[in-house]
N, C-alpha and C positions, 0 to 999 in steps of 0.2 A: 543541592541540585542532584546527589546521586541517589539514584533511586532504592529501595529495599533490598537488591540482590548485588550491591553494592556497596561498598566500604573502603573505609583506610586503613592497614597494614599496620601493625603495630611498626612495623620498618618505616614507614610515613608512605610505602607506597600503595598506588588504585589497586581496590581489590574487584573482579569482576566473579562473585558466588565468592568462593573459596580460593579462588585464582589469581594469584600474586600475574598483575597488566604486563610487570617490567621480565619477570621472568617468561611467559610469554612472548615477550617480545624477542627476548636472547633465543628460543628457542624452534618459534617457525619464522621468522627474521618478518622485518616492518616493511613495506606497510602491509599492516594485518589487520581484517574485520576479525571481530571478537563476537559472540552471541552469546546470550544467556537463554539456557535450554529451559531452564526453570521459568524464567519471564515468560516466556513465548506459553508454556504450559499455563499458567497462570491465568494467562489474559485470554488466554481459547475456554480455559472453563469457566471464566467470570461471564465469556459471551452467552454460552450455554446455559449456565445456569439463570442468566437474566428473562432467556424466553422460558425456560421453564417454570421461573414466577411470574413473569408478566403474562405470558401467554399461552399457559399449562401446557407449552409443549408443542405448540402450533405453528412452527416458525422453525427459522433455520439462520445462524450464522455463517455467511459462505465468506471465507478469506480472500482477500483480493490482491490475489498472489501478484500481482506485477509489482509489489512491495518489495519481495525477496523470493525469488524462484531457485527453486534448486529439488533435489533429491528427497534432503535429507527433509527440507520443511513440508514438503506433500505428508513425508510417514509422519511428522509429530502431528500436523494438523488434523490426520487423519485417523490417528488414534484417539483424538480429545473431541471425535464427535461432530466437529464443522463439516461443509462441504466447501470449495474453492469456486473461485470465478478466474478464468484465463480470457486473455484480450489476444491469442496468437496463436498461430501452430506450436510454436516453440514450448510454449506456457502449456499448451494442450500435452505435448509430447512427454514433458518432460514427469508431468502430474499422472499420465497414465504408466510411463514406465516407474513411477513409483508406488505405482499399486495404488493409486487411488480410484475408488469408484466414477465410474462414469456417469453415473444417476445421479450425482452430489456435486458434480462439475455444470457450471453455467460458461456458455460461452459469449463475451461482448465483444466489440473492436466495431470501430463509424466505418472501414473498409474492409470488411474478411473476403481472403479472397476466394476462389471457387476451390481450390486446392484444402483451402483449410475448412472451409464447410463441407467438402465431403469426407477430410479426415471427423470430424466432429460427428459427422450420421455415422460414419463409420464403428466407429468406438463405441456410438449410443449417448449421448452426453444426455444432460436430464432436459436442459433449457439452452434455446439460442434468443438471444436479445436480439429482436432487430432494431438497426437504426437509419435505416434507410428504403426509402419504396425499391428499387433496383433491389435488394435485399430480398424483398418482399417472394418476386418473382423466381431471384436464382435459387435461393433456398426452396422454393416449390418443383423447379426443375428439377433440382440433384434429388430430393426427397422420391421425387415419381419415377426417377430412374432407378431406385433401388427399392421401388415399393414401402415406401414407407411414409409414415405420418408424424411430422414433427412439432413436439412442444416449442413454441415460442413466447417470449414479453417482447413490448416494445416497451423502446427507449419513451420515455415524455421530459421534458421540458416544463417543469413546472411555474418557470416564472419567478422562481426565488430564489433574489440573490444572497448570500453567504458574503459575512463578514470575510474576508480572505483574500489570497494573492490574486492580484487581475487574471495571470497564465491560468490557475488552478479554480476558476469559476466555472460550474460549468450547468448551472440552472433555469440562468438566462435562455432569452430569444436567441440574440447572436451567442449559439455555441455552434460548435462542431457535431457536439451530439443531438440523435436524437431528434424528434417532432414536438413542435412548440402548440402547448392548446389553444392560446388566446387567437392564432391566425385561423383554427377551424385546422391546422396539419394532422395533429394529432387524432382526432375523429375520421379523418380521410385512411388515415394509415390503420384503423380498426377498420373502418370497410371492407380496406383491398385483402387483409387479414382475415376477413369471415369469409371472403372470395375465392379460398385458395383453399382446393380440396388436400391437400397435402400437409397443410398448416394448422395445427391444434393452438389456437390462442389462448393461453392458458395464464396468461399474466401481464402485469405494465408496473416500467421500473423507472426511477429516476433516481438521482445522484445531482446533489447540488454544489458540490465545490470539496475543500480538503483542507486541513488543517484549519478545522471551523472549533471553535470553543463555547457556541451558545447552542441553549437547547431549542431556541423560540423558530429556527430558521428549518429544523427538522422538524416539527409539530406545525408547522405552516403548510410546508411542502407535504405533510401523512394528510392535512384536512384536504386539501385540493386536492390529491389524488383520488380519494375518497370520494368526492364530488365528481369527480371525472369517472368514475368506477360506478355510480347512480347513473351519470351521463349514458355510459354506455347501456346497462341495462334497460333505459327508457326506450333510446335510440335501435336498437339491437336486438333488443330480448335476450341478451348474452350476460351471463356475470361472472367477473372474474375472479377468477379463483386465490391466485398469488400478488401479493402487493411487495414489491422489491422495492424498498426504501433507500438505498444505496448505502454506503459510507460516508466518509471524511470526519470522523472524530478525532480532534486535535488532541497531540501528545506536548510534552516538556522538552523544547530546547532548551530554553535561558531560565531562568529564575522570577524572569517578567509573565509568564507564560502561566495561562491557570486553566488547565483541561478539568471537565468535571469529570467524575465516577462514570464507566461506562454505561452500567447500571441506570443512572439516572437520565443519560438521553432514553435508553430504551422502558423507561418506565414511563415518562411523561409522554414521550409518541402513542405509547400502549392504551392509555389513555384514552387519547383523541380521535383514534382507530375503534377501537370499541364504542365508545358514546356517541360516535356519528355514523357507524355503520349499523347500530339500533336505533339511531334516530332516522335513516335512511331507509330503514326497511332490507339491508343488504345481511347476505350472509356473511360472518366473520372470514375475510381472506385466512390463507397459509399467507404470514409477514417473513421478509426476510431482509436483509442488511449483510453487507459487504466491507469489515471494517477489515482494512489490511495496513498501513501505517501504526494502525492503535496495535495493532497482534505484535508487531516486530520491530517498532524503531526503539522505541526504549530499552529494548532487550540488547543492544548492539552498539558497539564503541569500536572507533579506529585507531591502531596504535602510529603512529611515525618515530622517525629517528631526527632529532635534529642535525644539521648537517651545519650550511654558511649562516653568520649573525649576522648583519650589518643594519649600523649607525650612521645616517642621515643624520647630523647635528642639524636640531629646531626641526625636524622634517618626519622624520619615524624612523622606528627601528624595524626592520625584516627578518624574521624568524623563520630561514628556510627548512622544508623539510623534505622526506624523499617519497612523498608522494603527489599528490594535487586534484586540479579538474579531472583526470583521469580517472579516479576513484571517488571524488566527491565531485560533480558540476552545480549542485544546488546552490552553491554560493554567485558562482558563475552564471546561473539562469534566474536565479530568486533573490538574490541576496539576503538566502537564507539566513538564519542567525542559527548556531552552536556553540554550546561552552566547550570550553578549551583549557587543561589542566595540562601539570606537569606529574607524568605519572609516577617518578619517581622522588617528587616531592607533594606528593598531595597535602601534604596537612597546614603546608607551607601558606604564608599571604599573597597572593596577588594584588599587587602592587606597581610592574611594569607594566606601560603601555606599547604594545608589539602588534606589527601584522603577521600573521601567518601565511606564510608562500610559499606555492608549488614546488617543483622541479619543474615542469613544461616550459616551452617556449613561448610564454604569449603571457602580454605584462596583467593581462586579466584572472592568472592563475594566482588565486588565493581562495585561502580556507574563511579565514574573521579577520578582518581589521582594526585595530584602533581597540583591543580588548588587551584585559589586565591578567597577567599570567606572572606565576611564581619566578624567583633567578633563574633561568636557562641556562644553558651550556651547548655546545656539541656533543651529540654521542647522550643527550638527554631522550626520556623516550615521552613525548608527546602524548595524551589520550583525547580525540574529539568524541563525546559523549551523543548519546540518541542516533547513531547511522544505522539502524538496523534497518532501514526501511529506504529503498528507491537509493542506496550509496552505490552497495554491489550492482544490482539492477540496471543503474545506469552508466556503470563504468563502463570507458571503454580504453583502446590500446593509443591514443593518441600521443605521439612521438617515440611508439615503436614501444610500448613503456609494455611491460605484463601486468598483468590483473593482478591485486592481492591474493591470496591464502583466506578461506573461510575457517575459523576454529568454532566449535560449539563445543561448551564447558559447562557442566553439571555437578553440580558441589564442585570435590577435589580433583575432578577429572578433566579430560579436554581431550579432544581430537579433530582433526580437519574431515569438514563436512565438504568444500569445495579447494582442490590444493593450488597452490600458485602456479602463474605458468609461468612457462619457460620463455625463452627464445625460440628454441625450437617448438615450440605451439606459435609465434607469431608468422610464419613463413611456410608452417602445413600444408597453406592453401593456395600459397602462392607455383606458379607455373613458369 
């Protein structure tokens, strides 16, 4: 299960690069996300280099920062040639004070509000995704009050559902996102889009769901787009330019789990995008894709401290630790699955059957249940494998708890990219 920038310790403990997990752990204290700067680099140039063979170049990998936001991930991604996609003022803010370009930033969210759309003309972003007709309009208003003319895609709705969690589908008709083609929304929503002197239509994006592991559900959803891309220029006289294919390329939690080569979604879509937009008579789009889960979860492991054991005789045993839904809720909203190791026995067999549970007050606070982990102890240090992505993101402070400590470690080295907080960070704000 651990991936190539990962290893066992000739000590028997997880190595994360060069970086012995347990000493870490002694040294910016648990619970602690861990990154691999290496991974992260890795999987930005495999994106890059994919459009470069598939697509001599014509295309763009935009990371779809709601995965892991922070500082320090804007400057790697933006040193390895991606551009970003933010879903928020915050994501917007936080990408621009790290130096990253404004032309490479795409902005999405089914409600932005007028604050955040005029930070976003503000800055200059390259593209704003609409996903809504009110959209339509407000973005034409802020635009004409600042004199300006702005790049958009719209959201579509392709129709295609993705193997994956019910919460994280989002292809379909009933989504949140987005204009559905088959009711005629989506053709209404190119209308009011040519309608709008302020609004450069420059593109149409969809995104079918997340932690998808087949390639057939992406090449379904590139042909229909395609077809809706002839649509328009029949209906129209308009062609568009950029084909935003979205994300959701599934990574490795468990060992059940079989993600293909990134490489190989984006070569067979490449495909199906070229032989039907010369079968269509259409100019080859600018492709682009929004993979941010596949960028950063593998790259990232959370350390804990074991704390209370307790044995339920015939019932389970509880393997308390000192973090929880606070830093991880995917269990709690997905019943996500992640492997679970003891980092300072790695080499060791798992052989006990344990739940892992929170610290929070609420008996739904658990990490995996009913999984096989090495002898444990108190004062053992825990590793949950693949949180690089949407852990941090979606922590939050409930039962007054502080956020983890971010370390990003490169070969022998390590330093905190986001540092833990305090107590005195939870009451800042309070009056």
């Amino acid at each position: 299960m651990l991936n190539p920038n990962q290893c066992i310790g000739d000590n028997g403990h997880l190595m994360i690069e060069d970086c012995d997990a347990v000493e870490l752990a002694k040294e910016y204290g648990t619970p602690l996300y861990v990154m691999s700067e290496t991974t992260v680099r890795d999987n930005c140039r495999a994106y890059v280099k994919a459009f470069d063979d598939f697509y001599d170049g014509n295309g763009r990998a935009y990371y779809a920062s709601k995965a892991f936001s922070c500082l320090e991930i804007y400057r790697i991604v933006k040193e390895e040639g991606m551009g970003v996609d933010v879903v928020s003022g915050g994501e917007l803010y936080t990408a621009i004070k790290a130096g990253f370009p404004a032309e490479r930033i795409n902005f999405h969210g089914n409600n932005k509000t007028p604050d955040e759309l005029a930070m976003a003309l503000e800055y200059g972003v390259g593209m704003i995704i609409v996903d809504n007709y009110s959209e339509f309009d407000l973005i034409n208003s802020i635009a004409d009050s600042m004199n300006k003319v702005v790049s958009i895609a719209i959201r579509i709705k392709p129709g295609v559902e993705a193997h994956t969690h019910e919460y994280i589908k989002t292809g379909q008709i009933d989504s949140k996102f987005g204009f559905a083609i088959e009711n005629g929304e989506a053709t209404s929503a190119v209308e009011k889009a040519l309608s709008l002197k302020n609004l450069n239509l420059r593109g149409i994006h969809c995104h079918i769901g997340s932690q998808i592991f087949d390639v057939e559900p992406f090449v379904d959803a590139a042909s229909i787009m395609i077809d809706f891309i002839a649509d328009i220029k029949n209906r129209f006289g308009t062609e568009i330019e950029e084909l935003n294919l979205g994300g959701g390329f599934g990574i490795k939690y468990v060992d059940s789990d079989t993600p293909r080569n990134f490489a190989l979604y984006i070569e067979e879509v490449s495909k199906t995008v070229k032989d039907k937009t010369a079968h269509l008579g259409l100019k080859m789009p600018f492709v682009s894709i929004e993979p941010g889960r596949s960028v950063v979860g593998e790259a990232g492991i959370t350390l804990y401290t074991v704390g209370g054991i307790k044995n339920i005789p015939d019932i389970r045993t509880y393997v308390s630790v000192d973090g929880g839904m606070g830093d991880n809720i995917r269990y709690a909203l997905y019943n996500s699955e992640y492997t679970v190791i003891n980092a300072m026995r790695a080499d060791a067999k798992a052989e006990n059957k344990v739940t892992i549970a929170g610290k929070c007050c609420e008996s739904g606070d658990l990490i995996q249940e009913n999984i096989l982990l090495a002898d444990t102890e108190p004062g053992d240090i825990l590793a949950v494998l693949s949180t690089g992505a949407y852990n941090y993101s979606m922590a939050s402070n409930y039962n007054r708890i502080p956020r983890p400590a971010v370390v990003m470690v490169k070969g022998d080295k390590h330093r905190t990219v986001i540092r833990r907080e305090t107590y005195d960070d939870l009451i800042k704000n309070d009056i």
